[in-house]
C-alpha positions as CSV (number, residue, x, y, z in Angstrom):
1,X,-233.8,43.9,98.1
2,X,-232.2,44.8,94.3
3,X,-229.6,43.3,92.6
4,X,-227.0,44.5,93.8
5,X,-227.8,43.8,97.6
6,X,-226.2,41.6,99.6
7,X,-227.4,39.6,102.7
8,X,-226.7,38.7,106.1
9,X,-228.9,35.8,108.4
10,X,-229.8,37.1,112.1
11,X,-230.9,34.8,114.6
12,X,-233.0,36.2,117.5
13,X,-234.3,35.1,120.4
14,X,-235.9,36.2,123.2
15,X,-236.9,34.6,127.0
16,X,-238.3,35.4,130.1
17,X,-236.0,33.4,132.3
18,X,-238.2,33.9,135.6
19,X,-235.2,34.8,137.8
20,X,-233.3,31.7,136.8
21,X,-235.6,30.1,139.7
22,X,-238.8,27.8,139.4
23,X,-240.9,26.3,141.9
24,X,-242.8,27.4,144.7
25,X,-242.0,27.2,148.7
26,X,-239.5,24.3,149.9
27,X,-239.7,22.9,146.2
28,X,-238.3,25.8,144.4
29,X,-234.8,24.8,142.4
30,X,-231.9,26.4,141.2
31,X,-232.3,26.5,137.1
32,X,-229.8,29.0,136.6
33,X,-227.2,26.4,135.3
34,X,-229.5,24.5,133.2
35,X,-230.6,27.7,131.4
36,X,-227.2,28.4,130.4
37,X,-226.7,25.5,128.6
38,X,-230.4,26.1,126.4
39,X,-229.4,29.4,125.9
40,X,-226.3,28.3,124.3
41,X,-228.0,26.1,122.3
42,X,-230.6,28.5,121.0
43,X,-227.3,29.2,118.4
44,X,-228.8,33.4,118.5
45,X,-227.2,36.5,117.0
46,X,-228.7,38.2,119.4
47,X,-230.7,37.1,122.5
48,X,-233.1,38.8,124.7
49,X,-233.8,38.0,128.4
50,X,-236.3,39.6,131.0
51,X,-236.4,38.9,134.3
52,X,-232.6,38.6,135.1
53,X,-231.4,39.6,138.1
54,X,-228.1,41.4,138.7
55,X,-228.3,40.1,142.6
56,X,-230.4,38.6,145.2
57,X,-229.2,38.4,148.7
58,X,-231.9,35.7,149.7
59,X,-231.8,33.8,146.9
60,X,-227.7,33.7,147.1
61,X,-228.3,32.3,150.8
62,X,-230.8,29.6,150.1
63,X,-229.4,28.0,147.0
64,X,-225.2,26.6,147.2
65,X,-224.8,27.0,143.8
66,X,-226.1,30.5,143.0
67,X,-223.3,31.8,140.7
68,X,-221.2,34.7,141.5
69,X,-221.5,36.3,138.5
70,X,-224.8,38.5,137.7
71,X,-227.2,36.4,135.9
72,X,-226.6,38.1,132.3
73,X,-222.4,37.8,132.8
74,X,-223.2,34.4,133.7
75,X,-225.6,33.1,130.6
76,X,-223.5,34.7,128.4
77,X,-221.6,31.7,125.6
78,X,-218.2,32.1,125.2
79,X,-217.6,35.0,123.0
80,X,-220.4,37.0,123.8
81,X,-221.2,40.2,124.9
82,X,-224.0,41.3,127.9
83,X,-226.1,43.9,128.3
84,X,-227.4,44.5,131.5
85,X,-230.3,47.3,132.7
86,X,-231.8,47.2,135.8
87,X,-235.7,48.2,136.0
88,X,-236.5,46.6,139.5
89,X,-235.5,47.4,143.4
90,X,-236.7,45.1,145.3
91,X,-236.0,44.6,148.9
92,X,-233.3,41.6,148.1
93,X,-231.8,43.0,145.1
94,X,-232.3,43.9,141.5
95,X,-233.8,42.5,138.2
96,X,-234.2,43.8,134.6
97,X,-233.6,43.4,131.1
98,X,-230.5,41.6,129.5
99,X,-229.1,41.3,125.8
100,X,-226.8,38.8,124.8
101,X,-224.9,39.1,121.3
102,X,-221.9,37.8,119.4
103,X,-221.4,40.8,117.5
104,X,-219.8,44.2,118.8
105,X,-221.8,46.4,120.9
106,X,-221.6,49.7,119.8
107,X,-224.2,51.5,122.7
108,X,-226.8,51.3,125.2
109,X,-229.2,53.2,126.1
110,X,-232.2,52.7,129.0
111,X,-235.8,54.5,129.8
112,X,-238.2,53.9,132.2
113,X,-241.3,52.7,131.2
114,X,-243.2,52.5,134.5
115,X,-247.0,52.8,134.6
116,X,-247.5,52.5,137.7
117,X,-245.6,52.3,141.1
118,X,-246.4,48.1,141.8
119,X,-244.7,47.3,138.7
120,X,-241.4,48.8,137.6
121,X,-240.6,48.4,134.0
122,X,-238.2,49.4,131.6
123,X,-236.8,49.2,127.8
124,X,-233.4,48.2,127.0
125,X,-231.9,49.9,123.4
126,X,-228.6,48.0,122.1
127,X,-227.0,49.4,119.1
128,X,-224.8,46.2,117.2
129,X,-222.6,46.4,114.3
130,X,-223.7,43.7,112.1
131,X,-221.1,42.9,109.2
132,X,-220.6,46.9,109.4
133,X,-223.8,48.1,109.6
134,X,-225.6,48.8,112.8
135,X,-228.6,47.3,114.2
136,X,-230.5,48.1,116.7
137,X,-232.5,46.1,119.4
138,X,-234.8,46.7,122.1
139,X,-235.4,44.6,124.6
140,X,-239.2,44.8,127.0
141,X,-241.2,43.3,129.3
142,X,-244.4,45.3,129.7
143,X,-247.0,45.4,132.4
144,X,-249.7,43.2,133.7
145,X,-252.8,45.9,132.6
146,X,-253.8,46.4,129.2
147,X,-254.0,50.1,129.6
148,X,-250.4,50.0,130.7
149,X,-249.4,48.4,127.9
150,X,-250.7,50.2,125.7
151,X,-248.9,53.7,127.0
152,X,-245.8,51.6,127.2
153,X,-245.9,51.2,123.5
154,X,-246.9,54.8,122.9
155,X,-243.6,55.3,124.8
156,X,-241.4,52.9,123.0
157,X,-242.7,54.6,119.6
158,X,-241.7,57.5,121.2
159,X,-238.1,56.3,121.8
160,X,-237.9,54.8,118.4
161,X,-239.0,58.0,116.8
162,X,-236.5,60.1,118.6
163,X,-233.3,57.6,118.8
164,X,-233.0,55.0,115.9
165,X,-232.6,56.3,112.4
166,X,-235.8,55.1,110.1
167,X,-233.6,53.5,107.2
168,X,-231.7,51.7,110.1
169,X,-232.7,47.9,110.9
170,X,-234.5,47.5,114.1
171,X,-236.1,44.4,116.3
172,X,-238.4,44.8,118.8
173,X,-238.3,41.6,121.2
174,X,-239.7,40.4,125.0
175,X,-242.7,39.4,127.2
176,X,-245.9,41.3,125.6
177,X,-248.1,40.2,128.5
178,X,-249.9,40.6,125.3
179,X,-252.8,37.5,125.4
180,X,-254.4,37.8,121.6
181,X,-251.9,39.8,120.2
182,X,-253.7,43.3,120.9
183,X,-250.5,45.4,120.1
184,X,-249.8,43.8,117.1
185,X,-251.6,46.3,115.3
186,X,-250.1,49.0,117.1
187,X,-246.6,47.5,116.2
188,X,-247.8,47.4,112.9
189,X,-248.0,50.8,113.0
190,X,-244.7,51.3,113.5
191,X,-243.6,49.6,110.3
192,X,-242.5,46.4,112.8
193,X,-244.0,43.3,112.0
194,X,-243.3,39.7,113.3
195,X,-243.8,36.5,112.4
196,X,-247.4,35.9,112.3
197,X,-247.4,35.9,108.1
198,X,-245.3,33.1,107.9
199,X,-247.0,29.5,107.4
200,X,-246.1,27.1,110.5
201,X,-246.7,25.5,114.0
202,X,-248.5,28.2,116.1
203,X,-245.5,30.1,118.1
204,X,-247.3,29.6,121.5
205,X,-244.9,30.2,124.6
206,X,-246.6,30.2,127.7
207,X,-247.3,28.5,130.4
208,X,-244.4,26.1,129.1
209,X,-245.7,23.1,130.2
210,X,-248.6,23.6,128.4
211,X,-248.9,26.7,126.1
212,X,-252.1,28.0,125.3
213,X,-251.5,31.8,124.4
214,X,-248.3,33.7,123.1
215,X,-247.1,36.3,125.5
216,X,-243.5,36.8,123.6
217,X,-243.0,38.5,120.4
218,X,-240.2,39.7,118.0
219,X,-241.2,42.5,115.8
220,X,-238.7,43.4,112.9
221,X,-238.1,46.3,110.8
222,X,-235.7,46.7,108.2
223,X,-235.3,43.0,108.3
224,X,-237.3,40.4,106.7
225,X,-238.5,37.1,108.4
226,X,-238.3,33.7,107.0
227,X,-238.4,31.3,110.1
228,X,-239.7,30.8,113.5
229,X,-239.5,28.7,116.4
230,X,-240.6,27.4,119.8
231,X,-238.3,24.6,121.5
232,X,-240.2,22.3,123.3
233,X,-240.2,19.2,125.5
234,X,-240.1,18.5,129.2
235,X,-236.3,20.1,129.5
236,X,-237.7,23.3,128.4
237,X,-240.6,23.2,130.2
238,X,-239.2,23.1,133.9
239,X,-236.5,26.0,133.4
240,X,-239.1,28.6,133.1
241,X,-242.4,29.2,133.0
242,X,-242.3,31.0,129.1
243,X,-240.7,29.3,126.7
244,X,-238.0,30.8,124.7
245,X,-239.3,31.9,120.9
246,X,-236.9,31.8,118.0
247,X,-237.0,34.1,114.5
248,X,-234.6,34.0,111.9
249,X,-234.1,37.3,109.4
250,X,-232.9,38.5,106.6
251,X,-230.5,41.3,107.1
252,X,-230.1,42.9,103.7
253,X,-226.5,45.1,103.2
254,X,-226.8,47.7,100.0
């Protein structure tokens, strides 16, 4: 950043909602509503959800209150946009990846990012004009295998490479799966790094009510981070099982 730089402060955040439902058997509940409300709260430029569905007939039958809207229409604040990309068919609906943001959208794209057949997974690019310049995020949730993740970056560099301009900003942001950090340095590699330079609490995110490991990450490029956070308490830790994770950035404007 030179003198003659200006710059702009970008909130991001990303969360794996689990479906807006929690609980197992006769005790599963309805968290859909209560979600809404954190989201909101969260106060993000731009926030990134995985495992959203766009509709479930069984899940629409067993709870009264399951909103008409899909899920990323319906956790949208007042004055935002959503982004919606299905990766999943399942046998009662959908579910994918979802961006919120309260700047303009200006386009989407989606790949497929499957490994395998049992799990269906996919990357969600959103292009944003950010005080007129665009930014570009990417929204994932990779697989359960190691080895799967690790092509599923190869193909996200691959997507980067061929689709976002390099002097353009760019965050990376979703569930890893990634216990210990392992594609950090692959990331890294990219010329995307996150949070893990800056001095504070440990930004540990799952099982949320009692986080051991991180398993969501936001990677940055083009942007520099100066903050990072973790909301916690018992509110947040019965609406899913990850807890949402929270980086503030410097956009800088020339």
């Amino acid at each position: 950043m030179n003198a003659s730089s200006t710059s702009s402060n970008l909130r991001v955040a990303t969360y794996n909602i689990h479906k807006g439902v929690q609980g197992i058997g006769p005790v599963r509940r309805l968290e859909i509503h209560n979600l809404g409300h954190a989201i909101e709260q969260l106060d993000a430029d731009i926030i990134c959800l995985q495992e959203v569905r766009k509709m479930n007939r069984q899940a629409a039958a067993r709870f009264r209150h399951w909103p008409e809207l899909p899920q990323a229409d319906f956790l949208a604040p007042e004055g935002y946009t959503a982004v919606y990309e299905t990766n999943a068919i399942t046998r009662h609906g959908e579910h994918g990846n979802a961006l919120l943001t309260r700047w303009p959208v200006l386009r989407k794209t989606h790949q497929d990012i499957s490994d395998h057949r049992f799990e269906q997974r996919g990357l969600l690019h959103v292009a944003i004009e950010v005080e007129g310049q665009p930014v570009h995020a990417i929204v994932v949730h990779l697989g359960l295998m190691r080895g799967s993740r690790v092509r599923q970056v190869a193909l996200l560099r691959e997507f980067i490479e061929r689709e976002i301009p390099p002097g353009e900003a760019l965050v990376v942001a979703g569930d890893f799966n990634d216990w210990g950090a392992r594609m950090r340095y692959a990331m890294n590699a990219m010329g995307l790094r996150d949070t893990s330079d800056l001095r504070g609490p440990r930004t540990l995110t799952y099982p949320s009510r009692l986080p051991v490991t991180q398993l969501d990450f936001i990677y940055g490029r083009q942007v520099e981070a100066v903050a990072t956070n973790v909301p916690r308490g018992p509110i947040w830790a019965r609406m899913s099982d990850h807890l949402p994770l929270v980086a503030d950035f410097v956009l800088s404007k020339r």
